[in-house]
C-alpha positions in Angstrom: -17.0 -37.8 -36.9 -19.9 -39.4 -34.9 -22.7 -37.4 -33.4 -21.1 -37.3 -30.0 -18.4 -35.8 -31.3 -20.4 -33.1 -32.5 -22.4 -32.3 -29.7 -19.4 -32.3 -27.5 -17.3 -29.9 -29.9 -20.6 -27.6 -29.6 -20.3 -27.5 -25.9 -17.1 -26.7 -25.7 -17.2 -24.3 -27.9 -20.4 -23.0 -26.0 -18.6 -23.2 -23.0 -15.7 -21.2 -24.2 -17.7 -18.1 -25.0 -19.3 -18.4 -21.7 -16.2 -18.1 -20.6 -14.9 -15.3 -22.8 -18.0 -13.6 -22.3 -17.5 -13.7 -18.2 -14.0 -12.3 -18.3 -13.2 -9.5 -15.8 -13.4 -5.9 -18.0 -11.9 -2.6 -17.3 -13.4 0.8 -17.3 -12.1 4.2 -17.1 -12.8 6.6 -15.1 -15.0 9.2 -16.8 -13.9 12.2 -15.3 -16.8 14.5 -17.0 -19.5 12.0 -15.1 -17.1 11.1 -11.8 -17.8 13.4 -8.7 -16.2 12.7 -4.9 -18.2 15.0 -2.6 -17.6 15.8 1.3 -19.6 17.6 3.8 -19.5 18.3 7.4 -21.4 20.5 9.8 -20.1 24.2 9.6 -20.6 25.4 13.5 -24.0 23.6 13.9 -25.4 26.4 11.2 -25.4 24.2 7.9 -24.4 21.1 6.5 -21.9 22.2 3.7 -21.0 20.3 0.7 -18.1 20.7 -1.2 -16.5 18.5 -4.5 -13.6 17.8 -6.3 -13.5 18.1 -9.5 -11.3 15.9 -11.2 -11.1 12.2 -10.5 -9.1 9.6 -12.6 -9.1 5.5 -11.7 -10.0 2.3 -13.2 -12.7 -0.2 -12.4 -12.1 -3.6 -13.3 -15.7 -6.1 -12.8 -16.6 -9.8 -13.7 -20.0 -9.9 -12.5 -20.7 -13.3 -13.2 -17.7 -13.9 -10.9 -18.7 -11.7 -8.6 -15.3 -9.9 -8.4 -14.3 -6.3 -8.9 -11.3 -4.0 -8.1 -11.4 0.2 -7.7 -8.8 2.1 -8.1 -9.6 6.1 -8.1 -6.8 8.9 -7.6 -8.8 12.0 -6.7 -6.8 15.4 -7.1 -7.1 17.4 -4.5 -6.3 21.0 -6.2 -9.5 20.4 -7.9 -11.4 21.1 -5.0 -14.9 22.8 -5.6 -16.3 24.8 -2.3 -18.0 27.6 -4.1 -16.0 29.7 -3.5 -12.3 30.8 -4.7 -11.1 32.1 -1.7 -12.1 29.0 0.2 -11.2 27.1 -2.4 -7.6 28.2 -1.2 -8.0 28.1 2.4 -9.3 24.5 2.2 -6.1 23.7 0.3 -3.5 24.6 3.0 -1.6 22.3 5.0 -4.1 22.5 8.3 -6.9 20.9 5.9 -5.8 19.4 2.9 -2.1 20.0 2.5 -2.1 20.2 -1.5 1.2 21.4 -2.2 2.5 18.4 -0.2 0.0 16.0 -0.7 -1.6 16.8 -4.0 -4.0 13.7 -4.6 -6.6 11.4 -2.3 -6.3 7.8 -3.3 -8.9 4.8 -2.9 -8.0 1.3 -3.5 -10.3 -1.6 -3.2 -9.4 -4.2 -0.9 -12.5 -6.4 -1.0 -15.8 -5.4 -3.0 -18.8 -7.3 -1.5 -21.7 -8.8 -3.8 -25.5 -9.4 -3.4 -26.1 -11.6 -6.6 -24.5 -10.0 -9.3 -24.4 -6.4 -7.9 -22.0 -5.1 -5.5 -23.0 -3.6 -2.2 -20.6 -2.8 -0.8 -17.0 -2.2 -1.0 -13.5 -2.4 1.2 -10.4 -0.2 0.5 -8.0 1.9 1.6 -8.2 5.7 1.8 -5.5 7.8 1.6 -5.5 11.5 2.6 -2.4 13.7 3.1 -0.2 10.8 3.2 -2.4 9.0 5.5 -4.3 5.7 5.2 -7.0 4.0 6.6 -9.5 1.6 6.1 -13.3 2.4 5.2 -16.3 1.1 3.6 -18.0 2.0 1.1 -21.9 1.6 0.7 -22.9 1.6 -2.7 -26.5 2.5 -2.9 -27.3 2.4 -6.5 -25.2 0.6 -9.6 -25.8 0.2 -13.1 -24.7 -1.3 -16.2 -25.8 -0.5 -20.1 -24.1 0.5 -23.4 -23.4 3.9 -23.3 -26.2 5.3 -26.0 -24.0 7.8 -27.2 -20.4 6.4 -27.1 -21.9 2.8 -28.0 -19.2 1.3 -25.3 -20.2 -1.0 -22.3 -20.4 1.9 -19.3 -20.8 1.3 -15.4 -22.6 4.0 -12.9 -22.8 3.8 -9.3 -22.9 5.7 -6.1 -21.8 5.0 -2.7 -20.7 7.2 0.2 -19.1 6.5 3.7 -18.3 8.8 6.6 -14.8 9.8 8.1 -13.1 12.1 11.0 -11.4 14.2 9.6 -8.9 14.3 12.9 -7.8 11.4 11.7 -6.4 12.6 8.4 -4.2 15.1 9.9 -7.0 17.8 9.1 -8.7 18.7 12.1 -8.9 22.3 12.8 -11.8 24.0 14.3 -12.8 20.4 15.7 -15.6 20.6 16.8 -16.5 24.3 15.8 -16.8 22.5 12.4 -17.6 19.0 12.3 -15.3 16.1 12.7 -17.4 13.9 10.7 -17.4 14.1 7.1 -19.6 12.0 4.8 -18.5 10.9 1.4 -20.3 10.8 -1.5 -19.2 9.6 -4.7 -21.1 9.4 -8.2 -19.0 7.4 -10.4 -19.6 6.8 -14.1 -16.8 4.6 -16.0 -16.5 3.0 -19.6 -15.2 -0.1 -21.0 -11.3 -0.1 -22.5 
């Protein structure tokens, strides 16, 4: 084998761990870490913020590509006012519906990059068996081996704000507030 051949069997081999190395990954959701917030004005006296609790999806990212994908089902029993009695009346079918519609969905559409991070992401919502397009703005995102599970892990958080009229779940509009802004901390670790 000549020299050329060498240095050309080096660069391919070079080239297909780049490659390897720059494959899209998945992560789970890590429900312990993964928090969907709402809050809305509560008759111009507060701004009230409520969570759900338990939250389940995949992320999939290349971000030497530039390309990701989120898909996170958010169960709507698992709603966190502070309180159990509201806990209930936030659960019935003039706000959330649960016994009909038991889970919130969000799948990404199109998730926007600035170099290698993403900024911003497009998806469908779905709420009460209702769905409509949003965007979220992710505001801070992260990437590191998890120090205690020694797994690749991705963090971010974004938010984005609603009506919640048109979800099928405006009563008291605009006694309570239409609007609701979205926050969501996500933490999610590689398969």
């Amino acid at each position: 084998m000549n020299p050329f051949s060498n240095l050309i069997a080096a660069l391919l081999l070079a080239t297909g761990s780049t490659c390897a190395l720059a494959a899209p990954a998945t992560y789970q959701v890590d429900s312990s870490h993964t928090f969907p917030r709402f809050s809305y004005s509560h008759l111009g006296l507060s701004i009230q913020t409520s969570q759900f609790n338990i939250t389940t999806g995949t992320v999939t990212l290349d971000q030497a590509a530039r390309s990701a994908a989120v898909d996170i089902t958010i169960d709507t029993r698992a709603v966190d006012t502070g309180s159990a009695a509201f806990n209930e009346h936030i659960q019935a079918d003039d706000f959330l519906d649960t016994a009909r519609y038991p889970t919130a969905t969000f799948k990404s559409t199109q998730v926007i990059f600035t170099g290698d991070q993403p900024t911003s992401i497009e998806g469908d919502l779905t709420i009460k068996g209702i769905t409509k397009p949003i965007t979220l703005k992710v505001n801070h995102f992260a990437t590191m081996t998890h120090p205690m599970l020694q797994k690749d892990a991705i963090g971010a958080n974004a938010s984005t704000v609603i009506k919640r009229s048109e979800f099928n779940g405006g009563k008291h509009v605009p006694l309570v507030g239409d609007e609701v802004t979205i926050t969501i901390a996500i933490e999610a670790i590689k398969e």
